[in-house]
N, C-alpha and C positions, 0 to 999 in steps of 0.2 A: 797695564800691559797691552801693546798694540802689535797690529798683525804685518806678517809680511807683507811687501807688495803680490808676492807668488800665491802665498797661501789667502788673500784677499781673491785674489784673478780666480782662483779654482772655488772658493764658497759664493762670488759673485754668477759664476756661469751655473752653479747649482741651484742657485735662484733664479738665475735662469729656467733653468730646465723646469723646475717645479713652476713658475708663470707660465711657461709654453702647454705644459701637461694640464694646467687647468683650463686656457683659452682659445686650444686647437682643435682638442677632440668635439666629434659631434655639432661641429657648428651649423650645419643645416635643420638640426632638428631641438637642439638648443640654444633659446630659446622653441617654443615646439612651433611657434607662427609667424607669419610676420604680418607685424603693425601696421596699421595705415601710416603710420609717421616712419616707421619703418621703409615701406612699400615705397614710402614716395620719395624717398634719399634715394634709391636705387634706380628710381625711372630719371632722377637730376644725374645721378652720375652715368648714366646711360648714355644720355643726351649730351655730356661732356667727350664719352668715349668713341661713341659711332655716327652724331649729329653735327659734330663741328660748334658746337654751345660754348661758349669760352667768358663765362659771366666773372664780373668782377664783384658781384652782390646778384644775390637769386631773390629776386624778389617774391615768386610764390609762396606759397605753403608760410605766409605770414614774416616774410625772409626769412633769410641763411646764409652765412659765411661762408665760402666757399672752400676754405683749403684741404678740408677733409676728401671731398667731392671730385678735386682735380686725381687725388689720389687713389681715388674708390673708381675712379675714369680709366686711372693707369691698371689697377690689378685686374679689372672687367675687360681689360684690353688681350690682358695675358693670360687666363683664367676663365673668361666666360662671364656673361652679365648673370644678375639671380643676386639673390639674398648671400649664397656662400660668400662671393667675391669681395660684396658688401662688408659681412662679418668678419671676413678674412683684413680687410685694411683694419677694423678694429682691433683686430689682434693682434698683429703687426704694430700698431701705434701704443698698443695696452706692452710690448716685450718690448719696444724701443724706450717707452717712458723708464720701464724698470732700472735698463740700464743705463739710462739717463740719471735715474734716481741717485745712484754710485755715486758716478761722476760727479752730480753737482755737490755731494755731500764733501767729497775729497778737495773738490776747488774752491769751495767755503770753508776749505782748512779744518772740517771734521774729522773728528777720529775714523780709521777705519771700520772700526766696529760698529760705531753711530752710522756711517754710510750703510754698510753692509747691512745691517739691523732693517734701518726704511728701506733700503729696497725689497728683501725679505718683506716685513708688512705691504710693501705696496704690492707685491710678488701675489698673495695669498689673502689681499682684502678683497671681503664680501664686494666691495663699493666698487673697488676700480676695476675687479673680474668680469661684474655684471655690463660695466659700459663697455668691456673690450670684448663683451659679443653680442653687441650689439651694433647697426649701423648708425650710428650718430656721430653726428660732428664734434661733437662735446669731448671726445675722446682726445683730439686731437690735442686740445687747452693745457693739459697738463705738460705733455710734451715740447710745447712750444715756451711757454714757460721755462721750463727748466732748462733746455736751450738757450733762452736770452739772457738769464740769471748767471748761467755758466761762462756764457761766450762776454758777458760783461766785465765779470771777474777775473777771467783771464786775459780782456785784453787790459787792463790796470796794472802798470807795472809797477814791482818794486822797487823802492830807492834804488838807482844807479844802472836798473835793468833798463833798454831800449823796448820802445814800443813796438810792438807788430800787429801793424795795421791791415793788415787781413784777417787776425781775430776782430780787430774793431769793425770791417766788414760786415762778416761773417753776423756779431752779436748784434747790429742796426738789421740786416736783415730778418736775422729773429725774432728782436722784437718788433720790427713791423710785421712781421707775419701774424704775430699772437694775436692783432687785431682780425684775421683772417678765419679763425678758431670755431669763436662761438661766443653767443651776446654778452657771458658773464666775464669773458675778457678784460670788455671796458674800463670796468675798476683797475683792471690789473698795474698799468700804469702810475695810479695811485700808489696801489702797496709798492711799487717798485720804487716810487720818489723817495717813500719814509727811509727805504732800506738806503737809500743813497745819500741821505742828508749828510753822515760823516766825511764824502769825499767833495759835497760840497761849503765844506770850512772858509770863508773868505780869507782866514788868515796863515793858510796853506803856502809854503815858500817851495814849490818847487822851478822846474825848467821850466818855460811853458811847453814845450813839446810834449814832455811826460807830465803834465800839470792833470790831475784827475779831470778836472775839468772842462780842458780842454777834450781829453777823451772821450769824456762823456759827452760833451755836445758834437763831437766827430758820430760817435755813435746815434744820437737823436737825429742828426740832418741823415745819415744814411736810411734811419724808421722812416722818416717821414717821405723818402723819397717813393717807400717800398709800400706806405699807407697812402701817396697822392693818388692814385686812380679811384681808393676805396672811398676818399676824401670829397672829391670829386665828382663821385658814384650820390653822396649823401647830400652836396649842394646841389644839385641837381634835382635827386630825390629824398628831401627831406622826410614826405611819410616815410619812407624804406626805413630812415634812423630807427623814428618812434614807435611805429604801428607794433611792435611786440612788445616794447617797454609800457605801454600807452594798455596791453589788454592785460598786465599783467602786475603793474605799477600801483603805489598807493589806495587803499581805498576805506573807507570805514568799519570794515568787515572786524579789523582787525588793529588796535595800534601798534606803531612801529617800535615803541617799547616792548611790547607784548612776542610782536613778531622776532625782531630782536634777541632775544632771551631764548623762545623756542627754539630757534635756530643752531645759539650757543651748543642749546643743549643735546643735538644731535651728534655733539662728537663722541659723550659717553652715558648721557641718562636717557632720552628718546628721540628718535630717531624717525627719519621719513616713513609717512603710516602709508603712501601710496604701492603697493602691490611690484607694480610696474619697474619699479627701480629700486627696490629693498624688500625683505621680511618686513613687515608693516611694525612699527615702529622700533625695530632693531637701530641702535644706535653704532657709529661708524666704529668705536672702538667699546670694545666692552669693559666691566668692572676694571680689570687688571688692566688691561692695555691705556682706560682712562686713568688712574692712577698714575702711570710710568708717563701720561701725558700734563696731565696737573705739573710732577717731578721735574719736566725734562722743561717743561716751561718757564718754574723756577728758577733750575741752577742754568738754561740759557740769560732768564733776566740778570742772573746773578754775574754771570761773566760778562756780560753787556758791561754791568757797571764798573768790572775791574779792569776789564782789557785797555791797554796801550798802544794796541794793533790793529790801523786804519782799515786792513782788510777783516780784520776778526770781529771788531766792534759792529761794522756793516751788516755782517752776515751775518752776527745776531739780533741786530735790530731787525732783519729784514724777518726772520722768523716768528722772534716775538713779537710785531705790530702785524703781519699779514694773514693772518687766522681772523683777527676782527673788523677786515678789508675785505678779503675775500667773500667773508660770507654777508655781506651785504648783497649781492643778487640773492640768495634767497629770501632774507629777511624784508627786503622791500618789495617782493612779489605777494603783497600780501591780499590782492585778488587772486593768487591760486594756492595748491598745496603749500603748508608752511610746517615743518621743512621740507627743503626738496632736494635730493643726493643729485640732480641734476644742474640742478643752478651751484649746488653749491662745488662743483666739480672743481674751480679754479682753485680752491682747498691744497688741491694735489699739486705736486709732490709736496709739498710743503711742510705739511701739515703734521705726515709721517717720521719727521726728524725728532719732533719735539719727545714720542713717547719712546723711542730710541737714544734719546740722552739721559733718559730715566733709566731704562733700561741696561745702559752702560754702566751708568753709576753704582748700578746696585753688581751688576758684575765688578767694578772695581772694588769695592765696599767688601764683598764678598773674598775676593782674593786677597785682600786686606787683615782680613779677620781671619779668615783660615792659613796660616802661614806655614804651615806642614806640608798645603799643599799648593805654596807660589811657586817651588820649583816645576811642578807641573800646568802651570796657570793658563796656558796658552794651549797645551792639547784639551785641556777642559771645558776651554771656552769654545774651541773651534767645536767638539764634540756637543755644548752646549747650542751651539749653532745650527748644527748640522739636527740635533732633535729638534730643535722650535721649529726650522725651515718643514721638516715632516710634519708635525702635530699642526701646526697652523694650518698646512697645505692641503691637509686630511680633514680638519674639522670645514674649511672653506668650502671642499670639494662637497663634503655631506651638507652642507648649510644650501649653497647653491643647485646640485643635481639632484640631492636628495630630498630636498624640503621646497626649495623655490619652484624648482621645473616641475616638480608633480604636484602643484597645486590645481586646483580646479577651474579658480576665477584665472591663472595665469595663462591655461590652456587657451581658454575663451576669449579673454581680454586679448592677447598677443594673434589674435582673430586663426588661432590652429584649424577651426572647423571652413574658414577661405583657401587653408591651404590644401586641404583635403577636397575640397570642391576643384582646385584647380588640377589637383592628379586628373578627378575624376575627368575633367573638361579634354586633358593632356591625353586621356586615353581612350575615351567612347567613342565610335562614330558615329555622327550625326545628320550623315547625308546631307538635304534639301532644310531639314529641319529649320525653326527658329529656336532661337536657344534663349531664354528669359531668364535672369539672375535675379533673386531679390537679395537686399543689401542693406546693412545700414546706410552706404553714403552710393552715391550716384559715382559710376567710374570708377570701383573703389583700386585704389592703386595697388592694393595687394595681389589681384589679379591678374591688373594690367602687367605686374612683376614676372606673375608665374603661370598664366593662364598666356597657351600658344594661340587659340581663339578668341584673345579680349578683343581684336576689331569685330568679332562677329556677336557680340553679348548683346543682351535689351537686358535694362537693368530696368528694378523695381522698386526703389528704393522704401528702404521700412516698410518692406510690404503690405505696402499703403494700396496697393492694384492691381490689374492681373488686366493681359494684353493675349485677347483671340485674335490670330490671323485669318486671314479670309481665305480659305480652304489650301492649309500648308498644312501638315504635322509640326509641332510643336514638344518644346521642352521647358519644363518648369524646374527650375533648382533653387530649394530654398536651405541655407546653412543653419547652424545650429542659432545661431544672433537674430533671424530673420524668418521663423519658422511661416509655416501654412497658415493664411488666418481660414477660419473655421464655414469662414462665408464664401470663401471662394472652391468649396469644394462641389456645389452644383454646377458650377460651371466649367469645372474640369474632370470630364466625363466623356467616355469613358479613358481611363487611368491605367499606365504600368508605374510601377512605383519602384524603384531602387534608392535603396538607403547607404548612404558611407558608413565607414568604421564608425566606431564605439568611441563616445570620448570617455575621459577618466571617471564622468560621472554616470557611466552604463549608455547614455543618450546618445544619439546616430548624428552626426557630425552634419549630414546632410541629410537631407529626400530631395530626390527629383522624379520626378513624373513626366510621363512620355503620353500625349494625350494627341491620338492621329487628327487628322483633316477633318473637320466638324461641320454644318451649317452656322453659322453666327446664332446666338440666342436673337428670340425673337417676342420674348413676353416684355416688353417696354412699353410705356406709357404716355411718349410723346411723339407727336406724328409732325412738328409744325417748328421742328430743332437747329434748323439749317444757322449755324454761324460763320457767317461769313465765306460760302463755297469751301471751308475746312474742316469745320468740326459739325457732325450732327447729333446734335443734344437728343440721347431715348429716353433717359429715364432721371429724376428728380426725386429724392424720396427721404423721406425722414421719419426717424422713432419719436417718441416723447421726449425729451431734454430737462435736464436737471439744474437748477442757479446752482451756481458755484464747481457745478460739475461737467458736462458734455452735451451734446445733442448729436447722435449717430444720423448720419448722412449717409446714401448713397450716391453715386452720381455713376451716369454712363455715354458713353456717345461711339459714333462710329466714324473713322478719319475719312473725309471724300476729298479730302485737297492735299498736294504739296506743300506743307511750311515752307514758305521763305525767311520769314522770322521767326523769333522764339514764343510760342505761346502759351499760358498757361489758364488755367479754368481758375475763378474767383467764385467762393460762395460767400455771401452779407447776408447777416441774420437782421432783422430790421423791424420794431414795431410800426404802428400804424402813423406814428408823427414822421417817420423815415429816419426814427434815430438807430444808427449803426451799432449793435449790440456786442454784436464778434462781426471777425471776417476771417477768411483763411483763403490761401494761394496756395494750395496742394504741390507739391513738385514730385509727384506719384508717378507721374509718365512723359517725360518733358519729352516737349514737341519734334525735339530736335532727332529722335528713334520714332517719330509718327510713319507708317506705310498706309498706302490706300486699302481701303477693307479691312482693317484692323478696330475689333471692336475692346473700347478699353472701359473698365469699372472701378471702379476708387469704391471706397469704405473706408470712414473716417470719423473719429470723434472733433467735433468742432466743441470747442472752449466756450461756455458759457458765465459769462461772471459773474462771481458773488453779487447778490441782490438784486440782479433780474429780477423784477415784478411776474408773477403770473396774469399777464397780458397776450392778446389775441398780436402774433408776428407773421411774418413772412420771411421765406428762406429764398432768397436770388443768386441765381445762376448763371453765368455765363464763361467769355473767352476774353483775355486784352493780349495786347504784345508785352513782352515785360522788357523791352529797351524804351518803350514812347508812353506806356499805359493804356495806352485808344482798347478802348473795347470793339470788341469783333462786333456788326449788325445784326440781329436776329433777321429772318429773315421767312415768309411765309411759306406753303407750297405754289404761290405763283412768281416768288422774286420778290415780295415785295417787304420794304422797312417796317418789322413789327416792333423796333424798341432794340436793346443790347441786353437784355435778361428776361430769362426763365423765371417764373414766378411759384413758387407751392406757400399756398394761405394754410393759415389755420394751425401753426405750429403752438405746436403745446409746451409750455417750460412749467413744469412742478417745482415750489418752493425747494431750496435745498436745505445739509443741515449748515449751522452757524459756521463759519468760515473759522478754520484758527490756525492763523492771526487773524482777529479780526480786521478789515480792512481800514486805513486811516483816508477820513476826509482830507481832502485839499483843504478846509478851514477846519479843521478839529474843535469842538464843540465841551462832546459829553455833559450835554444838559438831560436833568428827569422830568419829562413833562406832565407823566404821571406813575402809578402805582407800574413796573414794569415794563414802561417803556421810556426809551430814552432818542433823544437824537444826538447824534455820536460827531454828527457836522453837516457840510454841506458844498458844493460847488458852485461857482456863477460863471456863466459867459461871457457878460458884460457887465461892465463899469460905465459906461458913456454909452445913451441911446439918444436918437430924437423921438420928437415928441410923435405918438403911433407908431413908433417900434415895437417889438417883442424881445421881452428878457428873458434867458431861462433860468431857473436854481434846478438844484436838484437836494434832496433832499436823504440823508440818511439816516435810516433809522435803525432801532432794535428795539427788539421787541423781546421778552420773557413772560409774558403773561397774558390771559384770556381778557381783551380788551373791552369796550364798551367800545359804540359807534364816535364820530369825531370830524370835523373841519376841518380843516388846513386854508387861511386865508393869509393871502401876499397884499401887503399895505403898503404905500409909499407915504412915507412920513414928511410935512414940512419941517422946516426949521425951527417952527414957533409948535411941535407936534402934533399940529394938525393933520388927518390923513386922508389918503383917498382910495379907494378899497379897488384892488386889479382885478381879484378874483378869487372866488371860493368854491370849495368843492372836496368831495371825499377824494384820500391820492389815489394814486395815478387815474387820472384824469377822469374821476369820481366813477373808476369800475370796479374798486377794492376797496368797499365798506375796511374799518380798521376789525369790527367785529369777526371775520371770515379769516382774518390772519392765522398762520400756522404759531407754535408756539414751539422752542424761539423761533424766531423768523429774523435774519439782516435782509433789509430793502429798502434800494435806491429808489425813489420816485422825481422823474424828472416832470418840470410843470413850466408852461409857458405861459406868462400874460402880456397884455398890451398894455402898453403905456397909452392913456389916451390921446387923442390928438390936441384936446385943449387944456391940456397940461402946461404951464406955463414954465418958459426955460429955467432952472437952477439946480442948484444942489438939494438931495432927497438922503432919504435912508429907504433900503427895503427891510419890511419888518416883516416876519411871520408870529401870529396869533392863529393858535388851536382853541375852538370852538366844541361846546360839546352840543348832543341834540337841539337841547332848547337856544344856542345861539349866545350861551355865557362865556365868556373868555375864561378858559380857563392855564394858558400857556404864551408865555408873549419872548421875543427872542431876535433880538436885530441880526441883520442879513449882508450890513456892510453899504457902504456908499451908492450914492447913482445920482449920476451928474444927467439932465435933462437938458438939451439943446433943442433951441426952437426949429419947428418943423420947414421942412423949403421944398414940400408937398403941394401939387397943384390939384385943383378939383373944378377947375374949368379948362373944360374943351379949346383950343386953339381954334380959327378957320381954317378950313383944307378946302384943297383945290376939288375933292371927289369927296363929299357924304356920304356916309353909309351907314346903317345901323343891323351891324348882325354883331350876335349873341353866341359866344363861343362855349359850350357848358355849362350854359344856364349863369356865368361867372364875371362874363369879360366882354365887353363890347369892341369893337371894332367900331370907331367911331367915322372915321375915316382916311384920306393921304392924301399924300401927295405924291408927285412922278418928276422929277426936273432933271432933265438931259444938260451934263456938267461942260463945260468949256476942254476939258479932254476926252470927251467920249463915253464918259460912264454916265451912269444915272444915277440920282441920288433919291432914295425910298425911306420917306417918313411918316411910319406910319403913327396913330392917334387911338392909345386904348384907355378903355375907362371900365371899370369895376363895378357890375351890376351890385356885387357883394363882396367881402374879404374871399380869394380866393384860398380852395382847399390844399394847396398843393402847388409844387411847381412846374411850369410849364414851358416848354421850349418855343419859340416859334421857328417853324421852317418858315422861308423865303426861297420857292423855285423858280427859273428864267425857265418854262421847255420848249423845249425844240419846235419846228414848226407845226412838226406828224404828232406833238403832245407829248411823248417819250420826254425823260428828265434823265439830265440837269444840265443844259448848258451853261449854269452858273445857281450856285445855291450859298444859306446860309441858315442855319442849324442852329441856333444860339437862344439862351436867354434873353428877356427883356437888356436894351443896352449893352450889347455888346459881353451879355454873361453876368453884367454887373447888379443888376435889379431883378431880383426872384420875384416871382409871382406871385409866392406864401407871404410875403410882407409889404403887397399893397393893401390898402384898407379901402372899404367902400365907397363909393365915386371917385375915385382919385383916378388923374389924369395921368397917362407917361405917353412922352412921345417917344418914340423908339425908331434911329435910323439906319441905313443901308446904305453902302456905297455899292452898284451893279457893276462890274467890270466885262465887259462882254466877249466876248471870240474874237481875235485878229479875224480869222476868215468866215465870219459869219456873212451871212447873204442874204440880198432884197428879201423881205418879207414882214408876217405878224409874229411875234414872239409872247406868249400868253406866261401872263406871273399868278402865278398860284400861292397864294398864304395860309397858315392857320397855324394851329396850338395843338401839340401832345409830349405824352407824357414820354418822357427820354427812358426810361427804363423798361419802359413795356410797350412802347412804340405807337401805344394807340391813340388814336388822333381825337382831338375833341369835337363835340358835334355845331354844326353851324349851323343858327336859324336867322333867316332873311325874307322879311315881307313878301309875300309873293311868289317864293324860289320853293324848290323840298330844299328838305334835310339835308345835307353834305356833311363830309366832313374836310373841306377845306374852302377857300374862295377864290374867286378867279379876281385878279383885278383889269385894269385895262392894260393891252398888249402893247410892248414895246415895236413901233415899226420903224425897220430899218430901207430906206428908198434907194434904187438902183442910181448907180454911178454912173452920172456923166461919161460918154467916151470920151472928151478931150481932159476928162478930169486925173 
């Protein structure tokens, strides 16, 4: 028994009413916050409505499809910008889909009651309530969909009927738009082809005019007209395509079988466990509604197979194949949540027909069987309708306002306590003040949203920092995500405190603190900080540091310069070989909010890794630009280049406990060498050295037991195994007896030997043999290949024009140069050094042209041995390098002597090596002979 068209139109608008009553009320506060993802839809349609932004693909915020956005432009236009406007186009697009839903059911030649049913379910699901109040694009997808599906259908005429080719319009435009939607669109195309394969029959006889076929490719050339600019948009900007399929796409985490399957099963067994877009693992229908969905899936496949009816057979294939289409964006996002009610949104409408055909059935079925009461069959049903549309509407309304929005984590998560900072901001006066946010993210858009003073905010991100003004009054507001850390309360002093509401979990949504015009703290410990006339480095400090766990840093400095670039402070934890342990680039108070006299302090845990050795390190500090890298100068109290890093010695790392997971070597091992210790694997550098090079391994070990003492010796093996011993010694670099080890203990020991220099060119093995006290082998274990190339090292001095013999660090001689003035005007400077000894370390050499008055640089060159390419740590003793210079001088330089100054230091701390010269003091650099330049001829 089917319904009138009258009595349809009036249970349709009722389901209406019941969608509108779930998705209107309250939309400013449910949700109770708004999202960073939220916050930043509402700054893009902002930027559509009052900025003239007319994007045909947004590429920020990781892209976004715009069509949502053009629309959330238009209601901000009429309505006011802010989250409501935002939420309001979702709602709007959640009650257009509804009655879309109808529709497309009646022009797929469904029963009324089967229409009316899914729009109902779609009216009063958990799934598509929660996106239509919310601002996402995502919302739109369904709609757009069910538009091109409909507008398809009806522009397909039946035998004998004439085409109207303004629905075919109308439906190319739709479905170009769907790609306009949101990313999980993309397939859609797909599920739309299977559903259209019966009207692509080759042995179809009709007109061609009305030939399906024909209409259908009428309709594709009008998509693609309405998809060229998007098209366009993507050859252009190919990343734009990928970069979110690409963070989101395939990965091991998870197989696509596995993925797959979970996915299915969020229509009725579990469901997206993510917070944010469901009851965490509520699946999209439940027990009964899955059932009547199993049902409805059936007896569609089952009329699939009997139908006769080009348009009827269509539109159930398009249902039964597009459930297992659709949900392919979630299932191949299997680097994030799996399932996800968000990827899986192209679902909609669809989806909701299938437990609507069950559900009809068994109304038929039912009127069937009670035949007493078929002469009443129709007001039963309608009455039958009219309770489900209640009890659905009711249980959705308690599921959603009563259980989802007074959660705790949804409070928080959906960042409520940013919203309640931004009343706060919206209504305090703050005079002169500064006004300092800390924040999970830098800018965070949810303010920028709702806060009327986001141009005037300093943000603190993760309240990683805390920023003194140099005699302002100040404001500190720290939200519920981003509380006070504990260390920064000496220095916010003295304090008024006011706290925001209450969140749901009794806790104060905010505290800010009003802390007046102060002197700058002045207990600092470096006097000598100046980087680069912009930042002055005070203080440098560090707790004990834990392998596998942190090492607490502080860091401080005061701004004396204008940024012109963006700069950020770098700390390198670094043992005594200068191998980089950690590093961290803080973005605690980016340059770009720096003011003169603003003294700012970071506290932070720097990352230690599992199996750091307990070894004597160094923690370095400095400034670079973060667009070029160049690190800022240090710079003395007179001007002068001490190096680009702050140095604090003596960092302490205490073993930590055993990592778990334990970490896997780059070559995985798990050999027992002995009673409780194992090596688990190891690293190499290189594969190919020449002969007097140095190779690294490093070495990982475990340990579970109280050791005896031990050797570690690197052999290089011939091919006939004979060997040649590189080096022995207890690890790490014989300052950790094995005896003294913690128990467990995981540690890495990285080890450097030389390959001799009269090593002859071939193929080696490196082998490691553990030794016990007495020197017996007791542990033998190959290290992998190493190809030996003969060496093309020189160790006799060249002639030079100028002799000299000075001693640069007791390490390096300066043997002597050359000067030759080049056929363009430059001079070409080659200097001759030889290596008293293996040098300890690397060394830079400056080359300065100065001026006449001595001042520098009319021309310099800052560099490594050869141009960067020849470090100083891998020359061996008496080895020769010639190393040259091309001088390019001043267009306008003038008659006179021009004095070149040379010598050797160390680039990270600036200081120069000492020079000793028969005869001469101590220096620390050398003068060579002066370039002179002789006065020009007047007729010249």
């Amino acid at each position: 028994m089917s319904l009138t068209r009258r009595t349809s139109s009036w249970l349709l608008l009722f389901g209406l009413l019941l969608a509108a009553l779930l998705r209107l009320p309250a939309l400013t506060t449910v949700p109770p916050g708004v999202h960073y993802d939220e916050a930043a839809n509402g700054i893009l349609a902002a930027e559509i409505a009052w900025q003239g932004e007319h994007p045909i693909f947004i590429a920020s915020y990781t892209g976004k499809e715009v069509l949502f956005f053009y629309g959330a432009g238009l209601l901000a236009r009429l309505v006011g910008p802010g989250a409501f406007s935002l939420r309001l186009t979702a709602a709007f697009l959640g009650l257009l889909t509804v009655a879309a839903t109808y529709w497309l059911g009646r022009v797929l030649r469904l029963d009324r009651r089967i229409a009316l049913v899914a729009a109902l379910l779609l009216a009063t699901s958990f799934w598509h309530l929660l996106f239509s109040r919310l601002g996402f694009r995502a919302i739109s997808q369904p709609l757009l969909q069910a538009l091109a599906v409909g507008f398809i259908w009806t522009s397909l005429p039946a035998p004998g009927q004439a085409v109207r080719w303004r629905r075919v319009i109308v439906a190319g435009i739709c479905l170009g738009l769907v790609a306009y939607t949101y990313l999980a669109a993309r397939l859609f195309p797909v599920a739309l082809f299977i559903g259209l394969l019966p009207f692509l029959n080759p042995m179809m006889i009709r007109p061609w005019r009305r030939h399906p076929q024909v209409i259908l490719a009428a309709i594709g050339i009008v998509a693609l007209l309405v998809l060229a600019p998007l098209l366009s948009y993507f050859l252009a900007h190919p990343d734009a395509f990928w970069v979110r399929i690409s963070q989101v796409g395939p990965t091991d985490s998870l197989s696509l079988g596995e993925s797959y399957q979970q996915s299915l099963s969020m229509l009725f067994l579990k469901g997206d466990p993510y917070w944010r877009f469901n009851l965490p693992d509520r699946p999209v229908f439940g027990t009964i509604w899955g059932a009547f969905l199993i049902i409805g899936w059936l007896l569609a496949l089952y009329q699939l197979i009997q139908t006769k009816i080009l348009k009827e057979r269509a539109a159930l294939l398009l249902l039964v194949t597009l459930p297992f289409i659709m949900i392919l964006p979630t299932a191949l996002a299997t680097n994030e949540i799996v399932p996800s009610n968000l990827r899986a949104i192209g679902l909609l409408p669809f989806i909701v027909f299938l437990p609507a055909y069950g559900f009809v059935q068994l109304l038929d079925s039912l009127a069937a069987g009670l035949t007493r009461w078929q002469a009443q069959a129709g007001r039963w049903q309608i009455g039958l309708l009219l309770l489900l549309g209640l009890l659905m509407s009711g249980w959705t309304a308690q599921l959603y306002f009563g259980q989802w929005a007074q959660r705790v984590d949804v409070f928080y998560e959906t960042e409520a306590d940013l919203s309640e900072v931004a009343a706060f901001l919206n209504e305090q006066a703050f005079g002169d003040s500064v006004i300092y946010v800390a924040s999970p993210h830098y800018r965070h858009p949810s303010l920028a949203l709702q806060a009327r003073l986001y141009d005037q905010l300093k943000w603190l991100p993760e309240s990683q920092a805390i920023a003194i003004p140099d005699e302002r009054d100040a404001w500190y507001v720290f939200p519920h995500a981003s509380p006070q850390p504990e260390w920064t309360q000496r220095y916010l002093q003295p304090a008024e405190t006011v706290t925001g509401p209450l969140g749901p979990d009794g806790a104060p949504t905010f505290v800010a603190l009003f802390v007046p015009a102060t002197d700058a703290p002045a207990d600092f410990s470096i006097t000598d900080g100046n980087f680069g006339y912009q930042a002055n480095l005070l203080e440098l400090a560090a707790d004990r540091g834990v392998a596998g766990g942190s090492l607490p840093v502080t860091l401080a400095w005061r701004i004396i310069g204008q940024a012109g670039t963006s700069f950020l402070p770098f700390l390198h934890l670094v043992d005594e070989s200068g191998r980089r342990w950690s590093q961290l680039e803080p973005f605690a108070y980016p340059s770009e909010q720096w003011s003169l006299g603003e003294t700012v302090i970071i506290h932070l845990d720097m990352p230690v890794p599992a199996g750091a050795p307990p070894q004597p390190y160094e923690l370095r500090a400095g400034f670079f630009a973060s667009d070029s890298g160049q690190q800022l100068p240090r710079l003395d109290n007179a001007g002068r280049y001490i190096g680009t890093q702050a140095i604090l010695a003596n960092i302490n790392i205490a073993p930590g406990p055993l990592p778990n997971p334990l970490p896997i070597a780059p070559v995985p091992l798990d050999r027992e060498v002995m009673a409780g210790l194992w090596l688990t694997g190891y690293e190499r550098d290189l594969y190919q050295v020449g002969a007097g090079d140095t190779v690294g391994v490093a070495l990982w070990w475990l340990n579970r037991a109280t050791l005896p003492d031990f050797l570690i010796r690197l052999e290089l093996v011939r091919p006939d195994n004979t060997g040649i011993i590189l080096g022995s010694s207890y690890p790490v670099n014989g300052t950790y007896p094995p005896s003294t080890w913690s128990v467990p203990q995981f540690l890495i020991d990285h080890i450097k030997v030389q390959v001799p220099i009269t090593v002859e060119a071939g193929n080696y093995r490196l082998r490691l043999r553990v030794l016990d006290p007495g020197a017996n082998s007791i542990f033998l274990t190959d290290l992998g290949p190493l190809s030996v190339e003969a060496s093309e090292r020189e160790f006799t001095a060249p002639r030079v024009e100028t002799p000299l013999a000075a001693v640069l660090g007791e390490e390096i001689n300066l043997r002597g140069y050359d000067l030759d003035r080049q056929e363009d005007g430059r001079y070409l400077l080659r200097l001759v050094w030889q290596a008293e000894r293996q040098p300890a370390g690397d060394y830079t050499v400056f080359v300065h042209l100065l001026d006449r008055d001595g001042s520098c640089c009319l021309w310099q060159a800052d560099l490594m041995p050869r141009q960067g390419s020849y470090p100083t740590s891998s020359w061996l003793q008496d080895e020769v390098v010639v190393d040259e210079y091309l001088i390019e001088l001043p267009a306008d330089l003038g008659p006179g002597e021009y004095q070149l100054e040379v010598g050797l230091f160390i680039a990270d701390s600036g200081v120069r090596l000492l020079v000793q010269q028969p005869g001469l003091p101590v220096d620390d650099k050398l003068y060579l002979r002066p370039i002179v330049i002789l006065p020009t001829a007047p007729d010249q």
